[in-house]
Every structure is written in structure tokens, then in C-alpha cells.
C-alpha positions in Angstrom: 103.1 -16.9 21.1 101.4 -16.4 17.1 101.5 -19.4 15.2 100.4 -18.7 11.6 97.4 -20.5 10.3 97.1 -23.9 9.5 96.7 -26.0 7.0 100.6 -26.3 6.5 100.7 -26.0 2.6 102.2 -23.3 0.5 99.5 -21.3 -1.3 98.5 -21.1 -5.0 100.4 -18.1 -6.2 104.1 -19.9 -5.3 105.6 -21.6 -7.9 106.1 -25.2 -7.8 109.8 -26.5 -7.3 110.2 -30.0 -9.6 110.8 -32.7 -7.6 114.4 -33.5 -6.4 116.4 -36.2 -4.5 115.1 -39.3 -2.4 111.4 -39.0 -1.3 112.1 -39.7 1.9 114.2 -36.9 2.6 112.3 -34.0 0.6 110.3 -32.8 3.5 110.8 -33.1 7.2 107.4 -34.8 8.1 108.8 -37.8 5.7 111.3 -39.5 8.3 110.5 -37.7 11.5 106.8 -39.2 11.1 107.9 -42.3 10.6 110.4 -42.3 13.2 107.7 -41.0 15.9 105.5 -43.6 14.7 108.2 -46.4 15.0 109.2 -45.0 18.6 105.1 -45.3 19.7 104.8 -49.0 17.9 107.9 -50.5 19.4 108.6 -48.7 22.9 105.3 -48.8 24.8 105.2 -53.1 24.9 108.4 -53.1 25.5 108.0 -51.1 29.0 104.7 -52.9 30.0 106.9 -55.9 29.2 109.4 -54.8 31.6 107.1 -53.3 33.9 105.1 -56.6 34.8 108.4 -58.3 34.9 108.1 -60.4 31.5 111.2 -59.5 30.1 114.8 -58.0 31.4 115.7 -54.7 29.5 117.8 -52.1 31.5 118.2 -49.3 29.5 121.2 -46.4 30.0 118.3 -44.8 32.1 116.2 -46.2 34.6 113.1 -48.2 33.1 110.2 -45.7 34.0 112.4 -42.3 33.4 113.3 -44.5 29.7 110.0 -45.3 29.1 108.7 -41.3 29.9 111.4 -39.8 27.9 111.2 -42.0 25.1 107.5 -40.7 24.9 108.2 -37.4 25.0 111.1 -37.1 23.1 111.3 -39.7 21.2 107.6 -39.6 19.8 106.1 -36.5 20.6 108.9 -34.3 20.0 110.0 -36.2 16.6 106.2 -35.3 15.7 107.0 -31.6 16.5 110.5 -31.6 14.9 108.5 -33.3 11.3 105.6 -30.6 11.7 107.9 -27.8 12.0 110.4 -28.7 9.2 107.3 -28.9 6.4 105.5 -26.1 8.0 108.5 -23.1 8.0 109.1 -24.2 4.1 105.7 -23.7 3.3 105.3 -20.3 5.3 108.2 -18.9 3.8 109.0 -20.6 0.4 112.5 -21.4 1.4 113.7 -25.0 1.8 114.2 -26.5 5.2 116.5 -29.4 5.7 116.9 -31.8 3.1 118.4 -34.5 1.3 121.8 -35.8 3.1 121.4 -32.7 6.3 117.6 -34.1 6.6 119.4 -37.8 6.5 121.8 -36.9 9.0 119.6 -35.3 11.3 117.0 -38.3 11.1 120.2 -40.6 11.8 121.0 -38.6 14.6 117.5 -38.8 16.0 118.0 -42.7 15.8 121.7 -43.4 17.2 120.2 -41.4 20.4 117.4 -44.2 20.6 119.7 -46.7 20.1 122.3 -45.6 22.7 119.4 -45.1 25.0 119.1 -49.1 24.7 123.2 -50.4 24.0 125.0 -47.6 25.0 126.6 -45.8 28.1 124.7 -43.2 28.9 126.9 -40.3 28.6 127.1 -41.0 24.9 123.0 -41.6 24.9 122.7 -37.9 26.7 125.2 -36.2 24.5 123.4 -37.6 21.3 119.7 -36.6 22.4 120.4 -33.2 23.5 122.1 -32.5 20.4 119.2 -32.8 18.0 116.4 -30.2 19.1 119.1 -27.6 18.7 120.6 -28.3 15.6 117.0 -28.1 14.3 115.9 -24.8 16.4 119.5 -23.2 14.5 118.0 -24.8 11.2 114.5 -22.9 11.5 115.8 -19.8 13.0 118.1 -19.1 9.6 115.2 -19.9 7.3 112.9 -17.4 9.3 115.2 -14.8 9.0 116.8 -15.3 5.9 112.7 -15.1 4.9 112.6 -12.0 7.0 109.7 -13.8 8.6 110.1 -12.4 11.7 107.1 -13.0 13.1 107.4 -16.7 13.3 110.5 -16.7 15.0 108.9 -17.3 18.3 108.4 -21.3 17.3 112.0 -21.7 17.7 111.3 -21.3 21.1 109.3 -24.2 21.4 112.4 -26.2 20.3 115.2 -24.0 23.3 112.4 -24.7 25.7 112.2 -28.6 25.0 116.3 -28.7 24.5 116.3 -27.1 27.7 114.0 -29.5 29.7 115.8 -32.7 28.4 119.3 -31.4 29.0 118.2 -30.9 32.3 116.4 -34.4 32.8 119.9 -35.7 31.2 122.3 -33.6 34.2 119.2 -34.8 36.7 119.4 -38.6 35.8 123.7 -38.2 35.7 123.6 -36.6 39.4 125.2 -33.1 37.7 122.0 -31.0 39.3 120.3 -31.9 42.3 116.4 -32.0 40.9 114.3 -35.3 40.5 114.3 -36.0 36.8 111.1 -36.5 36.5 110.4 -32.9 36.6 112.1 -31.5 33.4 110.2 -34.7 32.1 106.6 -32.7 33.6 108.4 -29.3 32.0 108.8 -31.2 28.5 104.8 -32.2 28.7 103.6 -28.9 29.8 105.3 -27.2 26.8 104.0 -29.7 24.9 100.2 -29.3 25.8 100.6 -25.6 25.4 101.8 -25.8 22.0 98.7 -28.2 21.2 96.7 -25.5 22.9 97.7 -22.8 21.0 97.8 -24.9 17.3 94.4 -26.5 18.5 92.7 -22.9 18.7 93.9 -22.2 15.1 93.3 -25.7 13.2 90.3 -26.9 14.6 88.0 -23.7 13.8 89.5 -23.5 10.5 89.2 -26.9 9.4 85.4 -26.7 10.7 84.8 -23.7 8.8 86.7 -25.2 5.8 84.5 -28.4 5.8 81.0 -27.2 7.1 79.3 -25.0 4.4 78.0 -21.5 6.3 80.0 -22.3 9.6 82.1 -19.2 10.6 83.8 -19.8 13.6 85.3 -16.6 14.8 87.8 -16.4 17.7 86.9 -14.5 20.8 90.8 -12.9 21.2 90.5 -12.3 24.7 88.9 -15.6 25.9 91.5 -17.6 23.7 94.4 -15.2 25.8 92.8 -15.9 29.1 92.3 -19.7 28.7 96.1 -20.1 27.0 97.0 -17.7 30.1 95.5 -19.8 32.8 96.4 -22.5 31.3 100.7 -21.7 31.7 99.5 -20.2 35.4 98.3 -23.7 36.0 100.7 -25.9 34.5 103.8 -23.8 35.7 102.6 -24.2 39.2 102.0 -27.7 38.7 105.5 -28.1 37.6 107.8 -26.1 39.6 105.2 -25.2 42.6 104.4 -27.1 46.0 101.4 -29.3 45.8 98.3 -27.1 47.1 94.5 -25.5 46.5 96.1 -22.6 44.9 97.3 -24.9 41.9 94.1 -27.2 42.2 91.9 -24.2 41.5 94.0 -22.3 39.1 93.7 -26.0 36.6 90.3 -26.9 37.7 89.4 -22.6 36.0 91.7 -24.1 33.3 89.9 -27.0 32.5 86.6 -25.0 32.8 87.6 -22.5 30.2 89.2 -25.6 27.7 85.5 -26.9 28.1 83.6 -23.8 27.2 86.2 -23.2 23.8 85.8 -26.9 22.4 82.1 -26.5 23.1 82.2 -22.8 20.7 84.0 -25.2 17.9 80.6 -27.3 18.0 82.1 -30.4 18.4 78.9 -32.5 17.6 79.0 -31.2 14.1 81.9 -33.7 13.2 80.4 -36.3 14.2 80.5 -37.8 10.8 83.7 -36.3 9.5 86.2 -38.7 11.3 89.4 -36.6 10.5 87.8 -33.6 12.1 86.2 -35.7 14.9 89.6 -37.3 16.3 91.0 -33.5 16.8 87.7 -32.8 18.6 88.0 -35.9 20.9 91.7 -35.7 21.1 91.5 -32.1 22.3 88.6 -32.9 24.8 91.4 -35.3 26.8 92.8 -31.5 27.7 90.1 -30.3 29.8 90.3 -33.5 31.4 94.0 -34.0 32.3 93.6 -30.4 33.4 91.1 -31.3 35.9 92.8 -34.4 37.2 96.1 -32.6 37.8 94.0 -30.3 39.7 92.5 -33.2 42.2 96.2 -34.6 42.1 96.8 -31.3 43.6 94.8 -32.2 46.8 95.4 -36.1 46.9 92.4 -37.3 45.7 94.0 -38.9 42.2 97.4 -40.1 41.8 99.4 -37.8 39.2 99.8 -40.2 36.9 95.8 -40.0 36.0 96.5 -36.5 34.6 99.4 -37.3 33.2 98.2 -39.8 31.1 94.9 -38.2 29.8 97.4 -35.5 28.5 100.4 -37.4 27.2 98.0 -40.3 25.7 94.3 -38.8 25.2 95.7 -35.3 24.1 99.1 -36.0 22.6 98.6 -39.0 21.5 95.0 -38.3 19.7 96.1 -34.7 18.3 99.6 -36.7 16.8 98.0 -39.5 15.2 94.8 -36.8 14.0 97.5 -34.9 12.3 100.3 -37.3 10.7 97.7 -38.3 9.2 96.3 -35.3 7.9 99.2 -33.2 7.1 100.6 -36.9 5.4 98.1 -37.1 3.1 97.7 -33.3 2.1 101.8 -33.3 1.5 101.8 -36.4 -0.5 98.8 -35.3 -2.7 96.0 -37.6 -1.0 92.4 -36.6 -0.3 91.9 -35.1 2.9 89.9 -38.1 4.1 90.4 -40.8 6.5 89.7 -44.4 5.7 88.7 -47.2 7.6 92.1 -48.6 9.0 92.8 -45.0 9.6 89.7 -44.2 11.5 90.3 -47.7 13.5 93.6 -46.2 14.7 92.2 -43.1 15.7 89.6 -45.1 18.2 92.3 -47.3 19.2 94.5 -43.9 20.1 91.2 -43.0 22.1 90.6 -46.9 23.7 94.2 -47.0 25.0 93.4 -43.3 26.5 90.5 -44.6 28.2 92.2 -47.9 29.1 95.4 -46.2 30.5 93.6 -43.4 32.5 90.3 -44.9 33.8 90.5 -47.8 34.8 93.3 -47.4 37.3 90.7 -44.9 39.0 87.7 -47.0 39.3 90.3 -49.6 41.1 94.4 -49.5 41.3 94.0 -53.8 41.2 93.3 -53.0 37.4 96.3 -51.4 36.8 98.4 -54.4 34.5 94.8 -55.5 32.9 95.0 -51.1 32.0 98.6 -51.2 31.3 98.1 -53.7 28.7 95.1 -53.2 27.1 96.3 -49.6 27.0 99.7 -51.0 25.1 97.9 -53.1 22.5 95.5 -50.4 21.5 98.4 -48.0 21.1 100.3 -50.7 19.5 98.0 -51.6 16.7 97.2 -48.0 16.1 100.8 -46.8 14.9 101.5 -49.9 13.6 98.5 -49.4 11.3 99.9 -45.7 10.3 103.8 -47.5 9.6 101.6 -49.9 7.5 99.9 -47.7 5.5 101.7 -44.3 5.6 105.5 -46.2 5.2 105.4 -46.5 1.4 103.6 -43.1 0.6 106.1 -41.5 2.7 109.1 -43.2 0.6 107.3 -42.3 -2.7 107.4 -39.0 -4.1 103.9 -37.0 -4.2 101.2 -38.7 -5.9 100.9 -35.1 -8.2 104.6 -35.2 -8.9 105.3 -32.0 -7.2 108.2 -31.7 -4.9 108.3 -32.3 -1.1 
């Protein structure tokens, strides 16, 4: 799949638009941010809540396949949706979604969470299938109205996820006999190839970009072999018996994930905390990789890879970029302050929390689970505090989106 190059803002020669409508619903990354933000403050206390058996909540869906989707759809998926809508308008100079459709698409997003909690749960599936589509169709038109053909390929991204949760959804109702819990591996997979692919495109660029004489260039064929033994490994994860076939093809993956970061010279960020949370964030690949792999032969329980990827990797990459992308497309400096760079450790404490100390001893798993919750918690609830009013205020520079 080509992604074009990041940073997502529309170059110098375009003309600038004047502003227009509600701030909040100029650009996709406005709500959808903040809604993927919300999701990750509110959803992950309230399962270790329920978990440990503090409080009663029974969801439309079982508690742990709630709590999995929610994080995968509801936060990581919103971030996706947010990044895509800003990102086709300024690669092709048409608009994306706005005003009341951006509204109503942002409401839709929200009655599915809600019905998730309230509601019967055929309402709650027919709602949260039906927004990654409508969004795919929205990018698609743009794209070729644009005749920007080559793009067209990230609407994939979007069928592939709308796929995997409408078949969790037939899973959970009984309609399809396959545990739901793997369209729920499917939807993570996709997801960590995406940040793969993006990853191999932003992170030598914004190196380059803020390292005087750097020049990063990218070995084509070793990028196509690691993304390509990456899929290998991951597909068999997902859809393949357990076995030493999958261990090794993940184990080369997580080999090859080691020897690109280390080509991006991650030690030179040390001191540039925007650049150094992608680096860190992106390390947490090579590492879920690798414990998938021992999963493969019983030596780790799933869940440790599951977790370096869904909260090291996902989580770090998500809150390294909404803040990032935030601050270029509301006219901020491209630098983090303090709070911010406290959330991006506490991404990376609950990582380390969640994932390591169930392995040095499963009797640490609640004092991991909530550790791990708080950490998470305080970090997007210190991006709500900061980023809510920029985000509902128009662009510092008075331009539009």
C-alpha cells in the first residue's frame, strides 16, 4: 500500500480557504480526536473497575469483548477515521466532511458508544458498523473527484476494519460460528500494519526535517520485506493454528522492525520529546512481535503481545500524533510541553505496567491492571484538558480548518 508523505498539511502554493462554520466541525481531526481521547479517559477504569469486581456494568457485549472493542474501535479507529478526514483534504485540496455531515457522523460515532452501554445490542451493532463505511464512501469520492488515484488504496484500510467489526458483531450475535475475539485480533493487525507503513514514512522525515545534515534515505526493498513479513506473520497469527512456523515467521519480523528503527537513529531524539515518543512508541512493535511469536509456542500468554501492540505501539503512536498533527492544524508550534511530554511517559508507564509485570509474576496482574489504567487515564485526560478548547477554537492564524 503507498501512503503519501507526511506531515498532513496542504503546501504553500494552495490558496487559503477563509474560515467557515463551527471550529469544531471544520476538519475531521477536531471531534474524532476528541472523541478517541474521551473513549481512552473514560473506558479503560471503567473495565478494571469491572474486572476486579468493584462495580456492576454489563454492557450489550460481554465485559472483556466491550472493553477490546471499545479500544479498538472506539479509540483507535476514531484516531484513524480523524487522521484520514484532515489528511485526504490536504492531499487533494478538496473538502472532506464538514459542518452538519462532519456533526452527524461524530454523533453517529457516539450513539454506537452509548448503545454499547444502554442499549440492545442489535441497535449497538447496527450503529457501529455503519460508521467506518459511510466514511470509506466519503474518502473514496473526494479521491476520485481529485483524480487522486493513487491514494485510493487507504480506503481500504477503512473496508478492512468495517469488515472485521461486522464480523465480531455476527460472532458476538451467534450469526457466524467464529470466536469473536478473532475479527477483534484481525482489527489490531490491520491496525499495526497501517502504523507500520505511516511509521516508515513520518519518522525519517520528521528526523530529517528536525536534525540539520541528517538524510535518512529509505532502503525500498528492506522496508517491502519487513512490511511483507510483517502481514506473513500477523495473518498467521490471526487466522493460522498456533505453531513454530508462526513463532519464527514474527520472531524474523520483530528482527527486521529492530534493524529499521535502529537506521532512523533513534538516540538522536533523545532531546526532542515529540520525535522521541514516535521512536519509543514504535519500539513496542518489535516487541509485541516477538512476544506473539513465544505465545506461538506457550511460553507467554497472548495477551503480553497483545498489549505491547494495542498499548506500547497504538497507544504511544496515537497520543505522539494527536498531538502533533493538533498543534500543526490549529497553528501551534510543533513542540511538546511539559504536561504534554508527561502524557507521553504515562502512555509509555501504563505500556510497561500492563505488559511486564504480568510476566515477571501473573499474582501482579490487578496491581498491573491498575497502575496500567491510571497512567493511561491521566495521560488522555491531560490531552482533553489541554487540546479541548484549541480544538473548539478556530486556528490560532485564522485560516480555515
Amino acid at each position: 500500500m503507498k501512503l503519501p508523505s507526511i506531515p498532513i498539511q496542504p503546501g504553500a502554493a494552495q490558496s487559503v480557504p477563509p474560515a467557515r462554520g463551527l471550529p469544531l466541525l471544520r476538519l475531521g481531526f477536531r471531534p474524532f480526536y476528541l472523541c478517541a481521547a474521551l473513549v481512552a479517559t473514560l473506558a479503560v477504569p471503567l473495565w478494571v473497575a469491572v474486572f476486579l469486581g468493584r462495580i456492576s456494568f454489563e454492557p450489550s457485549a460481554p465485559a472483556m469483548l466491550w472493553h477490546a472493542h471499545e479500544m479498538l474501535f472506539g479509540f483507535a479507529a476514531t484516531v484513524i477515521i480523524g487522521f484520514l478526514l484532515t489528511a485526504v483534504k490536504a492531499w487533494t485540496g478538496l473538502d472532506t466532511p464538514r459542518g452538519p455531515v462532519l456533526g452527524a457522523l461524530a454523533l453517529l460515532w457516539l450513539a454506537a458508544r452509548i448503545t454499547a452501554v444502554v442499549g440492545p445490542y442489535p441497535v449497538y451493532a447496527v450503529l457501529d458498523v455503519a460508521l467506518l463505511p459511510l466514511v470509506a464512501v466519503a474518502l473514496i469520492d473526494v479521491l476520485v473527484r481529485a483524480r487522486n488515484h493513487r491514494n485510493l488504496p487507504l480506503a481500504l484500510i477503512l473496508v478492512l476494519m468495517s469488515l472485521a467489526n461486522l464480523g465480531f458483531h455476527l460472532a458476538v450475535m451467534g450469526a457466524i460460528d467464529i470466536p469473536p475475539v478473532q475479527p477483534l485480533y484481525a482489527c489490531l493487525a490491520l491496525i499495526v500494519m497501517v502504523e507500520c507503513v505511516i511509521t516508515g514514512r513520518v519518522i525519517p522525515a520528521f528526523m530529517n526535517n528536525a536534525m540539520p545534515g541528517l538524510k535518512l534515505v529509505t532502503q525500498r526493498k528492506f522496508e517491502l520485506t519487513t512490511l511483507a513479513v510483517t502481514a506473513v506473520g500477523l495473518a498467521m497469527w490471526v487466522c493460522a493454528p498456533a505453531g513454530w512456523v508462526a513463532f519464527a515467521v514474527l520472531l524474523l519480523a520483530a528482527g527486521l522492525h529492530v534493524r529499521r528503527q535502529w537506521h532512523w537513529r533513534p538516540r538522536m531524539a533523545g532531546n526532542r520529546p515529540i520525535l522521541w515518543i514516535l521512536h519509543t512508541a514504535y519500539a513496542w512493535i518489535a516487541l509485541g512481535l516477538a512476544l506473539l511469536a513465544l505465545a506461538e509456542i506457550g511460553i507467554v500468554p497472548v495477551s503480553a503481545g497483545v498489549h505491547a501492540l494495542a498499548v506500547g505501539a497504538t497507544g504511544g503512536l496515537i497520543i505522539g500524533m494527536i498531538t502533533r498533527t493538533a498543534r500543526g492544524h490549529t497553528g501551534r508550534p510543533l513542540k511538546a510541553s511539559k504536561p504534554e511530554i508527561l502524557a507521553y511517559s504515562l502512555v509509555m508507564l501504563a505500556a510497561a505496567l500492563r505488559v511486564l509485570l504480568p510476566l515477571v509474576s501473573p499474582d501482579l496482574l490487578a496491581i498491573s491492571l491498575v497502575g496500567a489504567a491510571l497512567a493511561w487515564t491521566a495521560a488522555f485526560g491531560i490531552y482533553l484538558v489541554i487540546y479541548t478548547p484549541w480544538l473548539m477554537r478556530a486556528r490560532l492564524d485564522g485560516k480555515d480548518g
